[in-house]
C-alpha positions as CSV (number, residue, x, y, z in Angstrom):
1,X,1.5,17.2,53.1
2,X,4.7,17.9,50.8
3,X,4.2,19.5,47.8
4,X,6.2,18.7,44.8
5,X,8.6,21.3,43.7
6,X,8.1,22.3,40.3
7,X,11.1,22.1,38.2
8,X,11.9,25.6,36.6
9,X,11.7,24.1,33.1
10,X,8.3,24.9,31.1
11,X,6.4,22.2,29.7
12,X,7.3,23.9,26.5
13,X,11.1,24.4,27.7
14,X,11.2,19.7,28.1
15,X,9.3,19.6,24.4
16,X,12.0,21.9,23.1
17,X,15.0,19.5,24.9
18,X,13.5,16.6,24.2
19,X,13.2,17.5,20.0
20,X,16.6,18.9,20.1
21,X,18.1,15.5,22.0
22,X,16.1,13.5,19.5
23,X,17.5,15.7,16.0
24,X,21.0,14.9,17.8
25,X,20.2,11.2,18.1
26,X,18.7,11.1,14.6
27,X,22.0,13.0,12.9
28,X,24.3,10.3,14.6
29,X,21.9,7.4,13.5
30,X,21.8,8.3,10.1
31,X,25.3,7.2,8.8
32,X,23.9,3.8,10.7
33,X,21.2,3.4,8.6
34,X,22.4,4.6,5.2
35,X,25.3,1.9,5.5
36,X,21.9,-0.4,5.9
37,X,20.3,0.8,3.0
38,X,23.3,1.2,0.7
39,X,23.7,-2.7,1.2
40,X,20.5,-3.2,0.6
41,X,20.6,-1.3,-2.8
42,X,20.6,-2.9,-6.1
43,X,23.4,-1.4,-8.5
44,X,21.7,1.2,-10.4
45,X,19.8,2.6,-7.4
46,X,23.4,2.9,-5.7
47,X,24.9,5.3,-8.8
48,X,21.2,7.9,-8.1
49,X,22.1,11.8,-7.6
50,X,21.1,12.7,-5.4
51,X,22.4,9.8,-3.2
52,X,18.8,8.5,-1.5
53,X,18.0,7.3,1.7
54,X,15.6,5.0,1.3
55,X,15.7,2.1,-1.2
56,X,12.7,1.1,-3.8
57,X,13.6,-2.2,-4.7
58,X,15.8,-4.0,-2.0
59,X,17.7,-6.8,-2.8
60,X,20.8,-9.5,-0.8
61,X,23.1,-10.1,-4.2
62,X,25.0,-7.6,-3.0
63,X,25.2,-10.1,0.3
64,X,25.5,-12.8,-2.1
65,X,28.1,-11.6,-4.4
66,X,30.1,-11.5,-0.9
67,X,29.9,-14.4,0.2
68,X,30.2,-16.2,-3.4
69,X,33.5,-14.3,-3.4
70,X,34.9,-15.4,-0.1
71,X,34.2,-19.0,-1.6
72,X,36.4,-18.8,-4.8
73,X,39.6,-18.1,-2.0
74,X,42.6,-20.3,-1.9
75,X,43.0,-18.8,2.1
76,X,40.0,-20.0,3.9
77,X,37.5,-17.5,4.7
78,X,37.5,-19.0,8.5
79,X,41.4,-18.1,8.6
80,X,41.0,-14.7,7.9
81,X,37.8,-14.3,10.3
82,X,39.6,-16.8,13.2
83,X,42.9,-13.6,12.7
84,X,40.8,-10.7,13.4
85,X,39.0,-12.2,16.1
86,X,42.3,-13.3,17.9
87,X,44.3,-10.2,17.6
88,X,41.2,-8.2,18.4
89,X,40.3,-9.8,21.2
90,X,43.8,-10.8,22.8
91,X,45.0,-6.8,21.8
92,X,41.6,-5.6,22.9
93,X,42.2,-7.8,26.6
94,X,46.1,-6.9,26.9
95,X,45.2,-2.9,26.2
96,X,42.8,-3.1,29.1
97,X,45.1,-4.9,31.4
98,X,48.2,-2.8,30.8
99,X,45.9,-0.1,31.3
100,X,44.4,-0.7,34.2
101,X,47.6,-2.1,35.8
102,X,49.6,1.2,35.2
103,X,46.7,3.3,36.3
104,X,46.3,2.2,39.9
105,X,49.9,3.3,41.1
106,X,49.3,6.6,39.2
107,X,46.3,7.1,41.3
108,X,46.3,5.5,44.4
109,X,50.5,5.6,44.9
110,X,53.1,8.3,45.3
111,X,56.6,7.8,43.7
112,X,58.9,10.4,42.3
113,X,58.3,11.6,38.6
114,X,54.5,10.5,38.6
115,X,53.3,14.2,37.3
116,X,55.8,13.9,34.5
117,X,55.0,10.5,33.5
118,X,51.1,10.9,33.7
119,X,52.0,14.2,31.9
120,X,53.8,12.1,29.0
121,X,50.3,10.1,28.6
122,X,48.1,13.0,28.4
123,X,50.9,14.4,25.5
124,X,50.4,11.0,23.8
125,X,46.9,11.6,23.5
126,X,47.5,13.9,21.0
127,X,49.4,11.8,18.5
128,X,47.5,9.7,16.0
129,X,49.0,6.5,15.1
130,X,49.9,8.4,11.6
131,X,52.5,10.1,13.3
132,X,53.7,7.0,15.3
133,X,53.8,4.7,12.4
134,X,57.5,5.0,11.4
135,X,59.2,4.7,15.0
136,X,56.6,2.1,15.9
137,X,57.7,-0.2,12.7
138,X,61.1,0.6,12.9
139,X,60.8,-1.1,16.7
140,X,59.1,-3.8,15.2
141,X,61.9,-4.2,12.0
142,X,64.6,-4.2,15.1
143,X,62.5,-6.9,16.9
144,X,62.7,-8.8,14.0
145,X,58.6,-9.7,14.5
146,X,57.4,-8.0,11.0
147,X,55.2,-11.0,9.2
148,X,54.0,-12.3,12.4
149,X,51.1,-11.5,15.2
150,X,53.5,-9.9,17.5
151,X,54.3,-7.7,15.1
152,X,50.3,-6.4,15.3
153,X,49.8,-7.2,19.4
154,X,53.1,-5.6,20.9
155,X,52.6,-2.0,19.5
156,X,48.9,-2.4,20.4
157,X,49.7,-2.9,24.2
158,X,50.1,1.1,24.4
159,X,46.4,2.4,25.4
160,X,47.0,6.4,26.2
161,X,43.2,7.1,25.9
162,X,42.4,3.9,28.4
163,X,45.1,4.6,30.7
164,X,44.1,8.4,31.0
165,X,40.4,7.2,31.8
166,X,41.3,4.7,34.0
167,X,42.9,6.9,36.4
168,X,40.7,9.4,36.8
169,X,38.2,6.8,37.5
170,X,40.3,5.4,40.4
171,X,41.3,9.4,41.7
172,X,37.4,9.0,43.2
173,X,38.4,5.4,44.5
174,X,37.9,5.6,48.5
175,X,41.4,5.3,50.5
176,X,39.9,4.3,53.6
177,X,39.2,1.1,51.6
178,X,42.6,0.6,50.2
179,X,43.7,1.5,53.9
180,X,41.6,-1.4,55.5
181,X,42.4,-4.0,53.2
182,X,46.4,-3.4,53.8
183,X,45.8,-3.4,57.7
184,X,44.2,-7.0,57.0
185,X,47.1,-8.1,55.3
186,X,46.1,-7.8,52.1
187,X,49.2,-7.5,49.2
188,X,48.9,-5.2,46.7
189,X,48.3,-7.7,44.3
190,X,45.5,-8.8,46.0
191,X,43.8,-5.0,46.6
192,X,44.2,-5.0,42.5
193,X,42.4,-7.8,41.6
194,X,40.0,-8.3,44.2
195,X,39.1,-4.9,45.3
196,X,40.2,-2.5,42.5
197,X,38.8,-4.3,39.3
198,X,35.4,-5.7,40.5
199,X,35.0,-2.0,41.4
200,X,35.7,-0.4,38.7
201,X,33.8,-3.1,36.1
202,X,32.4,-0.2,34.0
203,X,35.5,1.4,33.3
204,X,37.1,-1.7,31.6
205,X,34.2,-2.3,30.3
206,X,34.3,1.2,28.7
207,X,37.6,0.4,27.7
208,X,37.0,-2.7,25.7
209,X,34.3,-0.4,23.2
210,X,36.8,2.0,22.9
211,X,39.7,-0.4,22.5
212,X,37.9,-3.1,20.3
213,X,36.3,-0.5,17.7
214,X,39.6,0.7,17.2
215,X,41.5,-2.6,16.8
216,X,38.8,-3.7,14.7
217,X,39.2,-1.6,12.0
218,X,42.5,-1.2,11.9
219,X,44.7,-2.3,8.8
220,X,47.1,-5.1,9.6
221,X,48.7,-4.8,5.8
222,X,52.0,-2.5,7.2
223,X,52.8,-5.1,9.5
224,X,52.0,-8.6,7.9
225,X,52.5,-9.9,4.0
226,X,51.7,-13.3,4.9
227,X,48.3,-14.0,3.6
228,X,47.4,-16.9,5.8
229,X,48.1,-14.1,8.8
230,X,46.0,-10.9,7.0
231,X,42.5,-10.3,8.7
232,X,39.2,-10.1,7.9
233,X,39.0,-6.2,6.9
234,X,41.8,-6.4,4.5
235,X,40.3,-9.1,3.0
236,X,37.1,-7.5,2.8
237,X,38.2,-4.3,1.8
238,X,40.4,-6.1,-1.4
239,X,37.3,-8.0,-2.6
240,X,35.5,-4.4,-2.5
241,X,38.1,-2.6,-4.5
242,X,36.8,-3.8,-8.0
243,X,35.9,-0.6,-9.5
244,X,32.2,-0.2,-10.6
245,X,31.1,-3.6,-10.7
246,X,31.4,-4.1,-7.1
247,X,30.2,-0.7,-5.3
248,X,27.5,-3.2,-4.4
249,X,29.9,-5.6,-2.6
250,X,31.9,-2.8,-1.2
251,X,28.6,-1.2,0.6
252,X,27.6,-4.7,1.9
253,X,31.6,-4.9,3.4
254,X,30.9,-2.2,5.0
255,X,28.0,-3.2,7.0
256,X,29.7,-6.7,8.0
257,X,32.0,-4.7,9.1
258,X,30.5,-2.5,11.2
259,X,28.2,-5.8,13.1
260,X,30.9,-6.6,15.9
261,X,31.4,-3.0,17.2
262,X,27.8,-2.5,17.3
263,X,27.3,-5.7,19.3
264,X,30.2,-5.2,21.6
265,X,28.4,-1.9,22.2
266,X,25.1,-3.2,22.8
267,X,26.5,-5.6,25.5
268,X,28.2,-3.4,27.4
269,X,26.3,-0.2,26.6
270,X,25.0,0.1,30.7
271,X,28.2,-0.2,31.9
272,X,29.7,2.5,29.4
273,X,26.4,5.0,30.9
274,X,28.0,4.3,34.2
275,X,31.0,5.7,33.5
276,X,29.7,8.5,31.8
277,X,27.4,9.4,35.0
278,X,29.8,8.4,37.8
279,X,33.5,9.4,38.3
280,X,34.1,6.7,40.7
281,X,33.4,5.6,44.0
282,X,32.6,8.7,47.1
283,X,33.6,8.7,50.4
């Protein structure tokens, strides 16, 4: 009979992993649940030095207060939720396209200059879109596109950091599978969208996180005036900005906020694990 192989970690070397893994988890957890409690707070618990992190007496008027706010608008509350959902979602679905679209030649294709152009994208990973702001709205002034939602979706379309993962993914990509498909006849078109993306599902799907916690959070007030075209989160973060008084309603903005990230994460969370663990398809 076999005998399992010990592993040449102590029992006391896994309890010592497993409580260092766990102070990790708890450390980036905690900024999770302190948003939680500070919405849950009542005013004069939020003002407590040292700041707690735990609440005695939890309360929703700072929920309320919210809500009762977004009421009292000559915009719509719907309007502003209906713009951030749309250019999320359509900036979040073009970033991953582009992406993945530029990424497969880069990978799978030779073609003069493609070191120096997949060189440019790993340079571009290094500048934050503070640094890009100017040439990016003067582009957009040119255009003539300032005060509308192309003015917010065309500069998004850029995805460095998507791009970058993409095509490392696809480096692991068998060629012997490319290589069959093209002796059946199959276009290039076709290898892309019915071989290339169904295999590489977790990647996009990493991609969206990445892409729509970005976009999501992202202040739309350089590019649009208009206020029937502002989002959500500038709405939000004006109705927070009342000084004192509304500390409560800016803790509870915080956590609506922070809700569709999360739950984009959640659903997609195995895929993203995937990624993490595999670099691709082996021979």
């Amino acid at each position: 009979a076999m005998r399992l192989k010990r592993t040449s970690r102590s029992a006391g070397g896994t309890v010592a992993l497993f409580l260092f893994l766990a102070a990790i988890g708890a450390v980036m957890v905690l900024p999770l649940v302190y948003t939680v409690v500070q919405a849950l707070k009542p005013l004069d618990e939020i003002f407590i030095f040292p700041p707690r992190f735990w609440v005695k007496n939890p309360t929703l008027n700072n929920l309320k207060m919210l809500f009762s706010l977004t009421n009292s608008l000559w915009v719509p509350f719907s309007r502003y939720a209906f713009n951030s959902l749309f250019l999320t979602g359509v900036c979040t679905c073009m970033q991953v396209l582009f992406a993945s679209m530029a990424a497969y030649p880069l990978a799978k294709h030779d073609f003069r200059g493609k070191s120096f152009i997949f060189n440019l994208i790993v340079l571009a990973l290094l500048f934050t879109y503070d640094v890009t702001f100017i040439p990016q709205y003067v582009l957009v002034s040119k255009l003539k596109i300032i005060n509308t939602y192309l003015a917010m979706i065309l500069p998004s379309i850029a995805f460095p950091l998507g791009l970058y993962l993409m095509r490392q993914n696809l480096l692991g990509f068998p060629d012997s599978v490319l290589e069959a498909a093209r002796i059946d006849g199959a276009k290039e078109r076709t290898i892309f969208w019915r071989i290339i993306m169904p295999s590489v599902k977790p990647v996009w799907m990493t991609m969206l996180v990445f892409s729509f916690g970005g976009l999501w959070n992202r202040s739309d007030t350089n590019y649009i005036f208009s206020e029937q075209l502002k989002g959500l989160q500038t709405l939000l973060q004006q109705l927070s900005a009342g000084g004192i008084a509304r500390m409560g309603v800016s803790a509870a903005t915080t956590l609506v906020l922070i809700i569709p990230p999360i739950l984009v994460f959640i659903i997609a969370q195995s895929q993203v694990i995937e990624t993490m663990a595999n670099s691709g398809m082996k021979e």
